[in-house]
SEKOL-73791 format. One line per 8 residues: number of its first residue (from 1); their letters; for each residue x negated, y negated, z negated of C-alpha. Coordinates in Angstrom, 1 decimal, always signed. Last residue first. Layout:
BEGIN
NUM	a	X,Y,Z ~ ...;
END
This chain:
BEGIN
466	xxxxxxxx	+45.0,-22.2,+47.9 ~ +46.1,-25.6,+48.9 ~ +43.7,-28.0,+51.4 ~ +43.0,-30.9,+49.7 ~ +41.6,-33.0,+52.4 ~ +38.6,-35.6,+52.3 ~ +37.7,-39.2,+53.6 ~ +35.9,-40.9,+50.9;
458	xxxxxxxx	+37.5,-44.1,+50.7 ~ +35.4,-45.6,+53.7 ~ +33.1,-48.0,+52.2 ~ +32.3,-45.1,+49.5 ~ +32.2,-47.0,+45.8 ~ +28.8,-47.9,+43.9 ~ +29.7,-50.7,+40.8 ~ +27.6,-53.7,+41.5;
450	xxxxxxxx	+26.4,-52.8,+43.9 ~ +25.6,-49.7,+46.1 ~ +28.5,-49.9,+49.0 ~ +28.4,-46.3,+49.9 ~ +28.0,-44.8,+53.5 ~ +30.1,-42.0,+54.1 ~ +28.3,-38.3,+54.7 ~ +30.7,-36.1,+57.1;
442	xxxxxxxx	+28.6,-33.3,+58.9 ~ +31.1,-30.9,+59.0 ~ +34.6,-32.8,+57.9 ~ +35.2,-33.1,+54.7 ~ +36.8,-30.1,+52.2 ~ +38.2,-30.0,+48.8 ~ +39.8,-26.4,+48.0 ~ +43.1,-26.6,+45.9;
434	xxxxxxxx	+45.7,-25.8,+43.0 ~ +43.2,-24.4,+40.2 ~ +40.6,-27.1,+41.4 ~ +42.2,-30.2,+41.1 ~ +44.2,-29.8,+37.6 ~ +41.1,-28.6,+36.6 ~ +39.2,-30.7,+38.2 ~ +40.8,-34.1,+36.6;
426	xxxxxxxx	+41.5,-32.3,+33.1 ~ +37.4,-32.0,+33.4 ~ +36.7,-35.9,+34.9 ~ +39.2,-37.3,+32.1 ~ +37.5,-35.6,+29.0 ~ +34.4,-36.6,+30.0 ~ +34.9,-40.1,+30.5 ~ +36.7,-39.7,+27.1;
418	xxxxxxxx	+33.7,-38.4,+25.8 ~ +31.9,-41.6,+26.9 ~ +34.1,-44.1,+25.5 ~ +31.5,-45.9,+23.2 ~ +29.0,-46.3,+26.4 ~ +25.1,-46.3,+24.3 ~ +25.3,-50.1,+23.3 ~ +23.3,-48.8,+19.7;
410	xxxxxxxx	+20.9,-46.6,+21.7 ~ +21.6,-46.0,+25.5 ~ +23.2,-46.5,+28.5 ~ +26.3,-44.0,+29.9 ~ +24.1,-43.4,+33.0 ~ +21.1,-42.7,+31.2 ~ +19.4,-39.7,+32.5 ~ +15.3,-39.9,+32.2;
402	xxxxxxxx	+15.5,-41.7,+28.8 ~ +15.2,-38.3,+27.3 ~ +11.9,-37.5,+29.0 ~ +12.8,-34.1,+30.2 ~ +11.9,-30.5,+29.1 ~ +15.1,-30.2,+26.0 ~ +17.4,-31.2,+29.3 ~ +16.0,-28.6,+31.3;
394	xxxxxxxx	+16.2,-26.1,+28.1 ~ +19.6,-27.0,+27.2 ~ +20.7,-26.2,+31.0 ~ +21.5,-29.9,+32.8 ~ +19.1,-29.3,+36.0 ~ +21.5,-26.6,+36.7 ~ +23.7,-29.1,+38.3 ~ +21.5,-28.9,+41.3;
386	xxxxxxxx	+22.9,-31.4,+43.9 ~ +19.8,-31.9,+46.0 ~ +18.1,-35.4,+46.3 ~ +15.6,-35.5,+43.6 ~ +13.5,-33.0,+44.9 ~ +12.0,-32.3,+41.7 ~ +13.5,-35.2,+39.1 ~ +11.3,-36.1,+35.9;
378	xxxxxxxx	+8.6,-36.5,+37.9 ~ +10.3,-36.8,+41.6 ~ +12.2,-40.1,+40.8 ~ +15.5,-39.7,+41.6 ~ +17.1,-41.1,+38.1 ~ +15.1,-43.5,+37.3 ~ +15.6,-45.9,+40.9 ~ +19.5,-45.4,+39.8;
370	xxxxxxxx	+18.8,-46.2,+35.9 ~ +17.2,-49.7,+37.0 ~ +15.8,-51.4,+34.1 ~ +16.5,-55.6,+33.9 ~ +15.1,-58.7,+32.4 ~ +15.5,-61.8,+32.1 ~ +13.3,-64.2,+30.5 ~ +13.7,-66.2,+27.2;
362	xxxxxxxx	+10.3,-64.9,+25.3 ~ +8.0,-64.3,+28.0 ~ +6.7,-61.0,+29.1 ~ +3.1,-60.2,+28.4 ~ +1.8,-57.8,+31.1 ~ -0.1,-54.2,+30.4 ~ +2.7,-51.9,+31.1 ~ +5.0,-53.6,+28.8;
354	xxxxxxxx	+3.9,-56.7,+26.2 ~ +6.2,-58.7,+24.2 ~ +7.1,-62.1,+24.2 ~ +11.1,-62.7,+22.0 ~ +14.4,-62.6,+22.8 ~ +14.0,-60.9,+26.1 ~ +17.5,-61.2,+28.0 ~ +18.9,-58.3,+29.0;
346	xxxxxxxx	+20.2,-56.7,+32.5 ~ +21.3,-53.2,+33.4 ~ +21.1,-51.1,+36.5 ~ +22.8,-48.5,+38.8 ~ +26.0,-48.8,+36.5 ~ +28.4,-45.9,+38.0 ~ +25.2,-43.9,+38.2 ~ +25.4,-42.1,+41.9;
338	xxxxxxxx	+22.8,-39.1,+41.8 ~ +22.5,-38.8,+38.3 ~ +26.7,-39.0,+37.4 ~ +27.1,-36.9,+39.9 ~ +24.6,-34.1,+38.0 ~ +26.0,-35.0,+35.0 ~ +29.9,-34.2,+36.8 ~ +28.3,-30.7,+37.6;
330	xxxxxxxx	+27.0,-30.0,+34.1 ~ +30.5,-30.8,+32.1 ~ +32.1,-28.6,+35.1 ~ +29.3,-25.8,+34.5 ~ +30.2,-26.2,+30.3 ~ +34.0,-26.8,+30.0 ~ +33.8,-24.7,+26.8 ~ +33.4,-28.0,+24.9;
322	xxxxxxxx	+37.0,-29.2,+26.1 ~ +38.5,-25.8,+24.9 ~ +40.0,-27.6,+22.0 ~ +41.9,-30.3,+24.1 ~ +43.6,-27.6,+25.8 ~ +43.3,-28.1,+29.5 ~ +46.8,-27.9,+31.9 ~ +45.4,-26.5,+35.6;
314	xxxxxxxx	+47.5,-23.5,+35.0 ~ +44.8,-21.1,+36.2 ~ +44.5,-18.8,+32.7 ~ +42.8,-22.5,+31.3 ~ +39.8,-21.3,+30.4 ~ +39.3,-18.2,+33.2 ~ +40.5,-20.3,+35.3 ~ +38.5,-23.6,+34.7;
306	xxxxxxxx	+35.1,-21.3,+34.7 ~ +36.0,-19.3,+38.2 ~ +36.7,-22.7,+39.4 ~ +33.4,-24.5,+38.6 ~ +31.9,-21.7,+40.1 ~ +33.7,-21.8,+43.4 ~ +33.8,-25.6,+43.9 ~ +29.5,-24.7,+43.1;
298	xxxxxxxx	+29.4,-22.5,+46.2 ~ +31.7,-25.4,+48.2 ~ +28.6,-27.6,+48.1 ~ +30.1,-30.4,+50.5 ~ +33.2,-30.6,+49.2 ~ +31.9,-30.6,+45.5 ~ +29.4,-33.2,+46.2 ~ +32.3,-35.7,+47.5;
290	xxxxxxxx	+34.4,-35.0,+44.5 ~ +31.7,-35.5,+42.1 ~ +30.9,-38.6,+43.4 ~ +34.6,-39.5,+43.7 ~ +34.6,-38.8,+39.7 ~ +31.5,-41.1,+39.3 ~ +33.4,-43.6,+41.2 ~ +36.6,-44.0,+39.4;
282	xxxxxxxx	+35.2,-43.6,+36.3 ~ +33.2,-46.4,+36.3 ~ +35.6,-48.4,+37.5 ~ +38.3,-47.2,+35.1 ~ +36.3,-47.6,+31.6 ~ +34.7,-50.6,+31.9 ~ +37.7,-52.8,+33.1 ~ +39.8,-51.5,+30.7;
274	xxxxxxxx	+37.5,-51.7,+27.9 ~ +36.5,-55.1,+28.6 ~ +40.1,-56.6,+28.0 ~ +41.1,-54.7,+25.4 ~ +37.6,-55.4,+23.6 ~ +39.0,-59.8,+24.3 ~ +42.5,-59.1,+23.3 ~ +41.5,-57.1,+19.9;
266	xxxxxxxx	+38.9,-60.2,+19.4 ~ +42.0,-62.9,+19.7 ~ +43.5,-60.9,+17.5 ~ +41.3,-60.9,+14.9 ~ +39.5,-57.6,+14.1 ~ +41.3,-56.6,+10.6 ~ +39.6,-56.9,+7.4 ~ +39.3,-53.6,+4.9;
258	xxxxxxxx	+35.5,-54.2,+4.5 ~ +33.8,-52.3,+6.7 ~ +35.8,-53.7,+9.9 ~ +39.3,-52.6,+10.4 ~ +41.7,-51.1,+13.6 ~ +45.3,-51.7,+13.6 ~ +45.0,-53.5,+16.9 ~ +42.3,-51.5,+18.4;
250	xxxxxxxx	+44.0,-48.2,+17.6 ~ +47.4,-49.8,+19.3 ~ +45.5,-50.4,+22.4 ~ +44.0,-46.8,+22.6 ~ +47.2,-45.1,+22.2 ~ +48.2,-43.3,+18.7 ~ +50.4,-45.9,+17.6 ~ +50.7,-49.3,+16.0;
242	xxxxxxxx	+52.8,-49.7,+12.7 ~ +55.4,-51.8,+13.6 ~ +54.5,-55.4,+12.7 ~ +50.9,-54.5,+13.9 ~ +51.7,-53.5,+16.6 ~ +53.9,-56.4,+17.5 ~ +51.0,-59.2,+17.0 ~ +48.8,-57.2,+18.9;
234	xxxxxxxx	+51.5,-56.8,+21.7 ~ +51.6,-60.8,+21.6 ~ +47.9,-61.2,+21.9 ~ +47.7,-58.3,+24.8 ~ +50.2,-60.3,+27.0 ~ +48.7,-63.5,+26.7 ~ +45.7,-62.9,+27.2 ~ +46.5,-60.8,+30.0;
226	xxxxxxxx	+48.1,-63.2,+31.9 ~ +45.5,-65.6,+31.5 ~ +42.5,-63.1,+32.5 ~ +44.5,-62.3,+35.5 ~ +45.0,-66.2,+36.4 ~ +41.5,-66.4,+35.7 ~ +40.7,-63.4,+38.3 ~ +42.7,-64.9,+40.9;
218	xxxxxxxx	+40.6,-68.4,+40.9 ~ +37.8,-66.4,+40.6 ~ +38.8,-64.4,+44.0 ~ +39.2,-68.3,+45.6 ~ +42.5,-69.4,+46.5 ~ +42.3,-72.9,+44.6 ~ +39.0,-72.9,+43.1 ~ +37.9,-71.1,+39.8;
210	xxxxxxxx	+34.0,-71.7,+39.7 ~ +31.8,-68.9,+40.2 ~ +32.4,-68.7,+44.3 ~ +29.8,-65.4,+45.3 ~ +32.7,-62.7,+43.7 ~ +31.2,-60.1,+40.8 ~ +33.1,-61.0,+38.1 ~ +36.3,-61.9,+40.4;
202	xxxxxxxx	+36.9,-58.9,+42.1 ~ +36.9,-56.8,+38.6 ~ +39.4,-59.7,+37.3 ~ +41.5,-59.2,+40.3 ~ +41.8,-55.8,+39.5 ~ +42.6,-56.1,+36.1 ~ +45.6,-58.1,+36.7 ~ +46.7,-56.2,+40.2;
194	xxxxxxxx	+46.7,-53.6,+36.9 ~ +48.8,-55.0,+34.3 ~ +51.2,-55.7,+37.3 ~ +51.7,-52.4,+38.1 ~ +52.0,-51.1,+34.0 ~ +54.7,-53.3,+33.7 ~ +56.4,-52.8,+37.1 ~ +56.2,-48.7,+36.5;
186	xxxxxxxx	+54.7,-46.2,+34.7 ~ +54.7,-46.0,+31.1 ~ +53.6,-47.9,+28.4 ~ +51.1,-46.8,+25.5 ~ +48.2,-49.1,+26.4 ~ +45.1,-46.5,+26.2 ~ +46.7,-44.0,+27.8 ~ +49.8,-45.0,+29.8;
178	xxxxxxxx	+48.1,-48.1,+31.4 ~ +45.1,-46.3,+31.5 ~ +46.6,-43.2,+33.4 ~ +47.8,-45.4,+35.6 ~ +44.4,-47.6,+36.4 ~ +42.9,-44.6,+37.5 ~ +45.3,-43.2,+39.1 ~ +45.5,-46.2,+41.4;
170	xxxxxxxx	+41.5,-45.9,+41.3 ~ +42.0,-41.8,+42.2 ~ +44.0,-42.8,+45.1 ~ +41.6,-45.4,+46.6 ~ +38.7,-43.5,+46.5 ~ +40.2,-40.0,+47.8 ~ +41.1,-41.3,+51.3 ~ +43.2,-38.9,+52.5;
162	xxxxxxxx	+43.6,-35.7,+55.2 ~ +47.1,-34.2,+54.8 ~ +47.5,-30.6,+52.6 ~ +47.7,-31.2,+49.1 ~ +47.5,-34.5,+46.9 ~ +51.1,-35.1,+46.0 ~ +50.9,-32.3,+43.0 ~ +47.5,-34.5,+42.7;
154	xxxxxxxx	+50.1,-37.0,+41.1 ~ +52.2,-35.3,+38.1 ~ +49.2,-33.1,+37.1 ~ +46.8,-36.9,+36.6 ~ +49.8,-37.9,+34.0 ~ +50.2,-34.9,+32.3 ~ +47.1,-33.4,+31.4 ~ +46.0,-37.0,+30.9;
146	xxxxxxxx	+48.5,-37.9,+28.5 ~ +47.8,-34.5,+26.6 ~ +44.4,-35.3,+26.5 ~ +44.9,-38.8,+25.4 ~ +47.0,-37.2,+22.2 ~ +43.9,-34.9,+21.3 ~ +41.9,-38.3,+21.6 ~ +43.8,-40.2,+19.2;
138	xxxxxxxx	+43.9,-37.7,+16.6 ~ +39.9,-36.7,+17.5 ~ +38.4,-40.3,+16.5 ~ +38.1,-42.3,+19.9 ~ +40.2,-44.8,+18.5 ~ +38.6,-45.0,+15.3 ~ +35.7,-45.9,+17.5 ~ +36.7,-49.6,+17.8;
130	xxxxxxxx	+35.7,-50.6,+13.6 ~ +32.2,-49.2,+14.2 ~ +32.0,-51.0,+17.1 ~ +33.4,-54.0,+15.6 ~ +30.1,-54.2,+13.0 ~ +27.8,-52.6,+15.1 ~ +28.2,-55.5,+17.4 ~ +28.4,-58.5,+14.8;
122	xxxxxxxx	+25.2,-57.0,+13.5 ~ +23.1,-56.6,+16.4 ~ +24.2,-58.1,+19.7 ~ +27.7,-58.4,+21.5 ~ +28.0,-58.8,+25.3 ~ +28.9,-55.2,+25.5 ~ +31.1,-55.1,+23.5 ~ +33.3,-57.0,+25.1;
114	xxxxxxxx	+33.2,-60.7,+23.4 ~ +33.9,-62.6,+26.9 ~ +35.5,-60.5,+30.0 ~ +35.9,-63.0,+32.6 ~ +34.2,-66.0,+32.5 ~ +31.2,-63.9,+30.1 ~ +30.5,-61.2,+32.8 ~ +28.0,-62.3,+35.2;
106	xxxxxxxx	+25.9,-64.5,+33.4 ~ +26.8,-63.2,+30.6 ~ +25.6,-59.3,+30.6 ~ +21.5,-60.6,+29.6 ~ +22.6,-63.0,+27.5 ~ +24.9,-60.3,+25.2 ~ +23.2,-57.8,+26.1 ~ +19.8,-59.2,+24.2;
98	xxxxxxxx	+16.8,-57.6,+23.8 ~ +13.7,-57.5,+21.2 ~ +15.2,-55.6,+18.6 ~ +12.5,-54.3,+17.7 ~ +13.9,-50.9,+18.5 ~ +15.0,-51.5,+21.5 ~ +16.6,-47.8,+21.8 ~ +18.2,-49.3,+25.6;
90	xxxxxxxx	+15.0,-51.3,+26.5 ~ +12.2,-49.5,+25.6 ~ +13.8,-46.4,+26.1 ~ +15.1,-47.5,+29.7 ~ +11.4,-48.6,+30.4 ~ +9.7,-45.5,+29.3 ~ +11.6,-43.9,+31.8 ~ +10.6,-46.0,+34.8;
82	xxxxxxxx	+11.1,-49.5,+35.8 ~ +10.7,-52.7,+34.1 ~ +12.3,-55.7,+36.6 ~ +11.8,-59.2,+35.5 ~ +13.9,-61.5,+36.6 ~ +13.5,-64.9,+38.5 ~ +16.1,-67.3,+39.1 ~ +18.8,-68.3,+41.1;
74	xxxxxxxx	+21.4,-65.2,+42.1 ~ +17.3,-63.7,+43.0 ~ +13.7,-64.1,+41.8 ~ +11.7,-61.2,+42.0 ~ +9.2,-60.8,+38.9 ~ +7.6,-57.2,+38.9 ~ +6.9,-54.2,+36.8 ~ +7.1,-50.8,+37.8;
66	xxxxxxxx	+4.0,-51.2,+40.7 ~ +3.9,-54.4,+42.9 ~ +4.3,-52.6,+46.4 ~ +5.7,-49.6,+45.8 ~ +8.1,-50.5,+43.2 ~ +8.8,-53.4,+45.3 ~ +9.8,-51.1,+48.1 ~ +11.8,-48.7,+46.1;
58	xxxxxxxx	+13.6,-51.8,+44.4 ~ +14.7,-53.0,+48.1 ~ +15.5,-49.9,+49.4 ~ +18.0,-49.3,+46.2 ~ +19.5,-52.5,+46.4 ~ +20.0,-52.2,+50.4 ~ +22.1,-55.3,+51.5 ~ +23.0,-56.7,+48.4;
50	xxxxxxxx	+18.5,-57.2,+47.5 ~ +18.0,-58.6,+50.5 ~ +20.7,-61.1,+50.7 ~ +19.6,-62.3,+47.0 ~ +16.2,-62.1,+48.1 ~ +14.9,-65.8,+47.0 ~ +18.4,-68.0,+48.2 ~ +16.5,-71.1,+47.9;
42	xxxxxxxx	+13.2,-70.5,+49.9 ~ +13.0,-67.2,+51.0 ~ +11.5,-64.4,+48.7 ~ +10.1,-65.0,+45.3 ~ +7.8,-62.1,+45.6 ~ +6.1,-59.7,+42.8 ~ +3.3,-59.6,+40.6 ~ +3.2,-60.7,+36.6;
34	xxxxxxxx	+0.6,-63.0,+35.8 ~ +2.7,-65.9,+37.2 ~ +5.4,-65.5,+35.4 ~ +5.6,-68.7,+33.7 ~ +4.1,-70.8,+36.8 ~ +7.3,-69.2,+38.6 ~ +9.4,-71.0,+36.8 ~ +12.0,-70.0,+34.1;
26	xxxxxxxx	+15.1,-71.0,+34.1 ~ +16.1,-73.4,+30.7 ~ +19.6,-73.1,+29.6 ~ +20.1,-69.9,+27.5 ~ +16.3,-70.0,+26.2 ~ +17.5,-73.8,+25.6 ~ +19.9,-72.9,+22.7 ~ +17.2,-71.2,+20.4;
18	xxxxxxxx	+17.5,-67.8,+20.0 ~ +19.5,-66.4,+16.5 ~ +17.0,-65.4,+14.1 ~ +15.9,-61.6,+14.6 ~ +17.8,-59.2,+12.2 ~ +15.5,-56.0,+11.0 ~ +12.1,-57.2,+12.3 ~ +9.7,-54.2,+12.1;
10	xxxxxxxx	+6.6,-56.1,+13.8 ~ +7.2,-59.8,+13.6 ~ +6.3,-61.6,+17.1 ~ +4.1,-64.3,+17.3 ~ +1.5,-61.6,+18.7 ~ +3.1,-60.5,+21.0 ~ +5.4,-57.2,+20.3 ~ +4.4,-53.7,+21.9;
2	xx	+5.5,-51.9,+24.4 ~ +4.7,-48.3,+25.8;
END
């Protein structure tokens, strides 16, 4: 387990602000010296290594250097802490020794600034708190009866011809945000919110980080622009009108502990980060699930005989039966274990502590790796099966309970993970009362990994109609 330097200040409610040049000074490799690992090739360290196999490569250094290492990579050196123990140390940080904020800005920050997840401590808790009224049960009874709807109206379309499931379910996706958490219905608007969005995704994670004619950053700024601008004068409006019960108009009516509204140019900014958090990662956890259900047709059965007998085999899901959803709610865990939607999660150490007998500087990087966590064989027996019975009460009771963290962890623990929830069960029900999902006999795509995992194919499958 961890504990502080000895500079530190055991039980530290608010740590001071870190000085300016932890953000601007790198590391050497004289700094981290006590700690193993491999800089790789000269320049690049194993950047290329690391995007062509991310899970190969951590298995081997895990192997090699033990669940903490430096590797320097995207030009610098991080530390990786691996293991359970790791993710609590990390995600509960209760000394508040990490920062999301500097560890999520590097990559996020052009983009998607003031999400919150690149908030820390107070201000975070602060317009967290204020967000959730729009996961509050009004609001989400009314996204249920969105999603009944909207996801019914398109796998109607689903049935019979072979498809590629990835794609489709992202265009749904992105719909069903538009009409959920925005309030506008399908069509041009809601189209070119998206291509927005989308070329803001492609952007955060694209090699050229300056916006250059026809580069994917250069598309992603003139997303961000557009929906800037769009966002600030529907805040405006909302407010003038009274908001609604979508997600957006929550936000923009939403207050802070005492009475204050978020400023608007906050309200754009969670918009923003919520709509890119929210579909991606549902997008591929629910095309894992897809993709384990056609190939374990036993549990397609299962999970149907449960979504009939709750729904009478409509496909439309009450939003008071949610709870009831109990093998579905287990299956999509056991997707969500095998592919996390966010294999790993960077911080930045704001002050020297000590983890598995190495001092870690104050300013470096560091990161935990939930995918690596989640098939290892001690908290995990043979960690590649599909077994959604790993998620009984007493399994989960058993288990180190920083095992399974695909949705994070303590205070930046994923706000909108019911409605993950939510959307993945109206998504098999309205799946599963009106088809079987079958691949081809042997099929098994290969999946890009990083940074969010898709299939390179599309997930090749058929919805053939009962």
């Amino acid at each position: 387990m961890a504990t502080l330097a000895q500079e530190s200040t055991p039980g530290t409610a608010q740590p001071a602000p870190p000085p300016r040049h932890w953000r601007e000074r790198t590391l050497t490799e004289a700094d981290l010296a006590h700690i193993p690992g491999e800089g790789g090739l000269p320049f690049v360290g194993n950047t290329f290594r690391m995007l062509a196999d991310p899970h190969a490569f951590t298995r081997r250094m895990v192997e090699t250097y033990g669940p903490v290492y430096r590797n320097k990579a995207f030009g610098g050196w991080n530390i990786a802490l691996v293991g359970a123990d790791a993710n609590e140390l990390v995600l509960f940080d209760r000394e508040k020794l990490f920062s999301s904020e500097q560890g999520w800005g590097p990559i996020l920050d052009r983009l998607f600034p003031r999400g919150l997840m690149l908030m820390d401590f107070d201000h975070h808790r602060a317009d967290r708190r204020a967000l959730s009224i729009a996961f509050k049960p009004g609001p989400m009874r009314h996204y249920a009866g969105s999603l009944n709807r909207g996801i019914a109206q398109s796998v109607k379309n689903w049935g019979g011809a072979p498809m590629q499931f990835y794609p489709a379910i992202k265009a749904l996706t992105l719909d069903l945000a538009a009409d959920s958490f925005i309030g506008i219905p399908w069509g041009p608007e809601a189209d070119r919110i998206n291509e927005a969005f989308v070329d803001m995704v492609q952007a955060s994670v694209a090699p050229v980080r300056r916006p250059l004619p026809f580069t994917l950053m250069r598309k992603g700024v003139t997303g961000r622009e557009f929906l800037v601008e769009y966002f600030t004068r529907e805040t405006h409006r909302r407010r003038a009108e009274g908001g609604g019960q979508d997600m957006f108009s929550q936000f923009a009516t939403a207050t802070r502990e005492d009475d204050t509204l978020l400023p608007v140019d906050e309200v754009v900014d969670h918009m923003n980060f919520l709509m890119m958090a929210a579909h991606d990662t549902i997008t591929s956890s629910a095309t894992t699930l897809v993709q384990m259900l056609a190939r374990h047709p036993e549990w397609q059965e299962r999970l149907r005989a449960e979504i009939v007998a709750l729904t009478g085999g409509g496909g439309d899901v009450d939003y008071d039966d949610l709870g009831k959803f109990e093998l579905t709610e287990m299956a999509f865990k056991e997707a969500l274990r095998m592919i996390p939607p966010v294999p790993s999660t960077p911080r930045r150490a704001l002050r020297a502590f000590e983890f598995g007998g190495y001092r870690i500087p104050a300013g470096a990087p560091v990161g935990i790796n939930a995918q690596y966590v989640h098939h290892m064989e001690e908290h995990w027996p043979d960690p590649e099966r599909f077994d959604p019975m790993r998620f009984t009460p007493d399994q989960v009771k058993a288990r180190h309970k920083y095992a399974w963290v695909p949705f994070g962890g303590g205070a930046h623990m994923c706000l909108g993970l019911h409605f993950a929830y939510m959307q993945v069960k109206i998504l098999m029900a309205q799946l599963l009362t009106r088809y079987e999902i079958v691949t081809e006999a042997g099929y098994s795509p290969d999946w890009q990994a990083w940074p969010i995992p898709r299939p390179k194919d599309g997930l090749k499958v058929t919805f053939r109609p009962l």
